[in-house]
N, C-alpha and C positions, 0 to 999 in steps of 0.2 A: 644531558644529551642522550646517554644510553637509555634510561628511565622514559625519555620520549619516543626512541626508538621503538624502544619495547611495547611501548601504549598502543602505539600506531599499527603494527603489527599483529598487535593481539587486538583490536578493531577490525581490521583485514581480514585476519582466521576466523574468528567469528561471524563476522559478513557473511564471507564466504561460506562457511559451511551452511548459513542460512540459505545463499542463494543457491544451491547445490540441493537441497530438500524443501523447502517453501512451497509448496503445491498449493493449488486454490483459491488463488485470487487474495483480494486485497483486503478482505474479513479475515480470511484465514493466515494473512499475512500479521497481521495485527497480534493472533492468538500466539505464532510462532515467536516475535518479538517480544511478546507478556513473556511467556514462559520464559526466553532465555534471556532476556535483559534487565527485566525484573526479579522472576520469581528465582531463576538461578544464580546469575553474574551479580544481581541488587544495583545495577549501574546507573538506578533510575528508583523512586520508590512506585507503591500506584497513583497517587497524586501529581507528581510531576508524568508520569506515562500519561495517565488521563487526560491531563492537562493538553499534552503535548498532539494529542491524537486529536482533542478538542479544536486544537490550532488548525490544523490541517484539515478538519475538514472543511475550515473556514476558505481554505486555497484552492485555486484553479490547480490540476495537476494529479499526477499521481499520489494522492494521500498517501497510502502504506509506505512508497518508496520514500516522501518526504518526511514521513514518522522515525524511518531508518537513519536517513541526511540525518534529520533533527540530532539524535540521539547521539552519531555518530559526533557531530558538532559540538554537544553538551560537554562527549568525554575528552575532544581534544582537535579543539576548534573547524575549521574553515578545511585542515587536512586534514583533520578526523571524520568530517562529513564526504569527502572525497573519496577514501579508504573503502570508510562502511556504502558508499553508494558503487566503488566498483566489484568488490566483492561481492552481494546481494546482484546485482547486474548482469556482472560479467558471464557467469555460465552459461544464463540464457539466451545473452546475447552471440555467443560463442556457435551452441549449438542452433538457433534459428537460422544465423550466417550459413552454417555447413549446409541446412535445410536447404537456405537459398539455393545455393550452388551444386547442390545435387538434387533439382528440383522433382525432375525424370528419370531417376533411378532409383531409388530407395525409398523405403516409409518406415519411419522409426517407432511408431506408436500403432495401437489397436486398442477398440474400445475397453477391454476388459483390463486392458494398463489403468486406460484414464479412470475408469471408474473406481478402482482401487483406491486412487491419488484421493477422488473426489471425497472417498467416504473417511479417508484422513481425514479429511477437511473437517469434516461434520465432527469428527472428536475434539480435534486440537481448536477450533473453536466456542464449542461446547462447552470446553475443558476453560478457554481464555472468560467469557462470560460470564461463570461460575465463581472464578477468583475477583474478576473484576466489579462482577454485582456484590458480591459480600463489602467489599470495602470502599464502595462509591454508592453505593445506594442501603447504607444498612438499618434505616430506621423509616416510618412508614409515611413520612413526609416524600421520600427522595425515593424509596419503590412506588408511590403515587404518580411521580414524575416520568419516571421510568417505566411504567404500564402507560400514562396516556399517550408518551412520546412511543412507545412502542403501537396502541392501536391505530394514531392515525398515521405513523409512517407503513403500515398494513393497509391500513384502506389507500391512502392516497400514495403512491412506493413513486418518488421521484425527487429529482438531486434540488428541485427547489423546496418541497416537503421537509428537506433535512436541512438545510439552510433554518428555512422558518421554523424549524423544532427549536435548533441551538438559540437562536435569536428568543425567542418567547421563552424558555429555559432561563437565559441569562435574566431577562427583565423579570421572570418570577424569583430569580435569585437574590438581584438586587432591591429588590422591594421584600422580600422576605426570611433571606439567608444573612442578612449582612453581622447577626451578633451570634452565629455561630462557629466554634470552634475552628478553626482549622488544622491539618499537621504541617509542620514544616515540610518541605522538601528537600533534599538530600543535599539536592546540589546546591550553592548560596551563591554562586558566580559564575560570568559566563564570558567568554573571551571576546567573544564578538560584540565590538564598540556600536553602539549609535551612529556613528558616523559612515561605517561600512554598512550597515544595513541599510541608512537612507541614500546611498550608492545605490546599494543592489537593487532596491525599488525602481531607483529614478532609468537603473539599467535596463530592466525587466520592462518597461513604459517604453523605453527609447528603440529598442530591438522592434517590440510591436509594433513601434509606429515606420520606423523607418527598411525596415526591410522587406514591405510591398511596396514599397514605392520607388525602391532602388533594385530589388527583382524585373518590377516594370520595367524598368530606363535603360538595362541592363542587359535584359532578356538571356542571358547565361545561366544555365540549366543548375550548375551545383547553387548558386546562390536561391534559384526559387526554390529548388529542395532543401534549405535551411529554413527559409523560408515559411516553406507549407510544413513543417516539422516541427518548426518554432511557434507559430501559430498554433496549431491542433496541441499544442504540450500546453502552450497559454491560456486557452479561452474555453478547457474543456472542466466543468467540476460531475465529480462521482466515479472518478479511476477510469480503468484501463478501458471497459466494455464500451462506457459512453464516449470513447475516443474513437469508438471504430467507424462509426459511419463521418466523421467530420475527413477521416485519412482516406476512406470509399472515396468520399465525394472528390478532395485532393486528385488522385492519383487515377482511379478506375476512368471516368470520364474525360479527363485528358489524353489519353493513350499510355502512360506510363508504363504502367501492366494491365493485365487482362484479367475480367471478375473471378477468374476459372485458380488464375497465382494468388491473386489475391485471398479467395478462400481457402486456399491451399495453404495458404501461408499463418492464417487463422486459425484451423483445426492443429496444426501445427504448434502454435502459442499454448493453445488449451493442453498442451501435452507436459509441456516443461513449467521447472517452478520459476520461481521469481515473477517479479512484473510484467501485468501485458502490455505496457508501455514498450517492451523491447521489441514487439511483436513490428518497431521499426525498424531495427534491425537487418528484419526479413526485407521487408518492403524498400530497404535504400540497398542491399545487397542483388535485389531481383534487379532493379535500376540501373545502379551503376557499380555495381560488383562491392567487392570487402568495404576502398574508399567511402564507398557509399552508404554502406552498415553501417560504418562508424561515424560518418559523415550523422544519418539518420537517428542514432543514438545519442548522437553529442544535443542535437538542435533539440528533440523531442523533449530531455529530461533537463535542459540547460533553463528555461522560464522556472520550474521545480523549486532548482536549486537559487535561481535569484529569489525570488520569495523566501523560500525558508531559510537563507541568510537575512535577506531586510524584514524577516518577522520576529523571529526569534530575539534579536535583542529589545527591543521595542515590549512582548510579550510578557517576557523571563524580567520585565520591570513593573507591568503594569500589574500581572497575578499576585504582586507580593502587599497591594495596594487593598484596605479592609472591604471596598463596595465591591472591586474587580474579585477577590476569595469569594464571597457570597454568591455573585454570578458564578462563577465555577461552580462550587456546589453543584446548585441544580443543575448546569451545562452537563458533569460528568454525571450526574445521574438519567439526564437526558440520553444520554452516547450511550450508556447500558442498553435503553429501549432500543436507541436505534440497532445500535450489533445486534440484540434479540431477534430484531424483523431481518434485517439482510440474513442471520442464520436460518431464520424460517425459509425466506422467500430472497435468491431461489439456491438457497448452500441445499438446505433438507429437501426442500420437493423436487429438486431436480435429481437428487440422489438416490435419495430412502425412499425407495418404489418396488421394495418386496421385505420380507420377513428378511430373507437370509441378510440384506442388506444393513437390517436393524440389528442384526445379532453382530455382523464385523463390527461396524459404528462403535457398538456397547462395549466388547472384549476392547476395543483400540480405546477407548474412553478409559476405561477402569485401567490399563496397564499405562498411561498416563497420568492418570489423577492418585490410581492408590498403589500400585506398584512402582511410579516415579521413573520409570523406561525414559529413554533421551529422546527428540521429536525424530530424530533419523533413524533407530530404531523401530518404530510405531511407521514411520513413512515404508520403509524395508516389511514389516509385515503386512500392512495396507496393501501394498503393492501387488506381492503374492495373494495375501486373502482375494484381489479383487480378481485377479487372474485363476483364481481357483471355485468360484462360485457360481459360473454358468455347469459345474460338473456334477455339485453337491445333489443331493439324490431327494431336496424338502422343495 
């Protein structure tokens, strides 16, 4: 009982300090996770991460945040993914709430914070990449893979592109990876039965179907904002960004709020770490005050978490199967290309748009990769570096 205790807790702290420094979206969330779940904690090896992120991005939903659940799930089930999703969560969701409610008086952020944040971003993904390419892609079959799945997610950059990358990935796997080695995975067992995840599924279906139609019948305001909250978390793939115009449409055009909150509440997102899924938060807090944050946070990342309970056991059975390893393979050399391009376009070119910009990037790179600095750390000098470089004199 103590030993559980203790597990659960130290999923929590861990979360937590992630969602507390995670800057940059949900590429950069991915690198922050590598490093501390992997490369430090080992809670995970790279093949089951790989794996695991391959899963997700099969799912409508916040990927990164469901790569978190997953993981959290792995180490100590159905409340271990609870743990790791309020931790990682909850800061953002804390301080957008405050946002909300002090809509007209204060601003917490200025551009030469966020830019700081951002050029984090471009190391500690960099940095994830680098580790992840070496051991998912290391022979000149699966860097083949991972260069064309990286040009044509460049040329063509859209959440059905990467769909079809993994899809064509796995069928070059299975018709060609199938008598190649694989490594074990760490983990050998998973707590979550078959029969709870085919719940979860059938719940995740039942929610979508029945609550616009009982919104309708109903016309009570908290239930259509489960509603529209539940929906936009369900029916959305490619994270947080591609959710923003389905929550516009939602809210802006009904009267809820006005486009002027709404943006405000956006630039707002982009300031803090963790998920832009919490960026609900804001939007059920402008509505209908705290109730409503929470309200808006539960429904938004509640679809998330049914799926990554009724995938996961289902998954964590089928990858251990010799054709489903082979499709791996190529899948996780795939995922390399793809994180390659989301680094490109738009982590780098929205960022790295002068020298000095390249030179923070590099020094936060190197004191991550070769001096082994901790990612809060590096976030604390980012921060300042980027607040220090409209002054530098190049």
């Amino acid at each position: 009982m103590k030993k559980n205790l203790q597990n659960y807790l130290n999923i929590l702290w861990i979360a937590t300090r992630l969602g507390f420094t995670s800057f940059g979206g949900p590429i950069a969330h991915l690198g922050y996770f590598h490093e501390e779940y992997v490369r430090r904690k080992k809670w995970l090896d790279e093949k089951s991460y790989a794996d695991l992120v391959a899963l997700c991005q099969f799912l409508p939903g916040p990927a990164s945040s469901q790569v978190g659940i997953g993981i959290g799930m792995i180490r100590g089930g159905i409340l271990g993914g609870i743990f790791a999703f309020i931790g990682f969560t909850l800061p953002s969701v804390i301080v957008l709430m405050l946002f909300a409610l002090a809509l007209h008086q204060f601003s917490f952020y200025d551009a030469s914070f966020i830019h700081g944040l951002k050029i984090v971003a471009v190391a500690v993904v960099a940095h994830a990449i680098m580790g992840m390419g070496t051991k998912l892609a290391p022979d000149l079959s699966r860097k083949a893979i991972a260069l064309i799945a990286l040009i044509i997610m460049v040329a063509w950059q859209s959440t059905l592109t990467q769909v079809a990358i993994i899809l064509m990935a796995a069928l070059i796997g299975l018709l060609f990876f199938k008598k190649k080695d694989t490594t074990e995975s760490t983990f050998t067992s998973l707590v979550l039965s078959k029969k709870t995840g085919l719940f979860s599924i059938i719940l995740f279906f039942l929610f979508l179907l029945i609550l616009p139609i009982f919104s309708q019948l109903t016309n009570w305001q908290w239930l259509a904002m489960f509603d529209s909250f539940y929906r936009s978390g369900a029916l959305v793939f490619g994270g947080g960004h591609v959710v923003l115009p389905l929550l516009e449409q939602e809210f802006v055009p009904t009267g809820w709020l006005t486009e002027q909150e709404f943006l405000a509440g956006y630039g707002a997102a982009q300031a803090v770490p963790g998920p832009l899924f919490t960026f609900a938060a804001y939007l059920g807090t402008v509505i209908n005050g705290i109730p409503g944050g929470l309200l808006a946070t539960f429904s938004i990342f509640l679809p998330a978490f049914l799926l990554i309970i009724g995938a996961l056991p289902f998954w964590h059975a089928l990858r251990h199967v010799k054709a489903i390893q082979g499709a791996l393979i190529a899948v996780n050399a795939a995922v390399v290309g793809i994180l390659i391009a989301a680094f490109y376009q738009p982590i780098w070119t929205s960022t790295i748009t002068s020298g000095k910009d390249f030179i923070l990037a590099v020094i936060l790179f190197s004191l991550l990769a070769f001096w082994k600095l901790p990612s809060w750390i590096i976030v604390i000098i980012g921060l300042i570096g980027g607040m220090l470089l409209p002054y530098l004199p190049f």
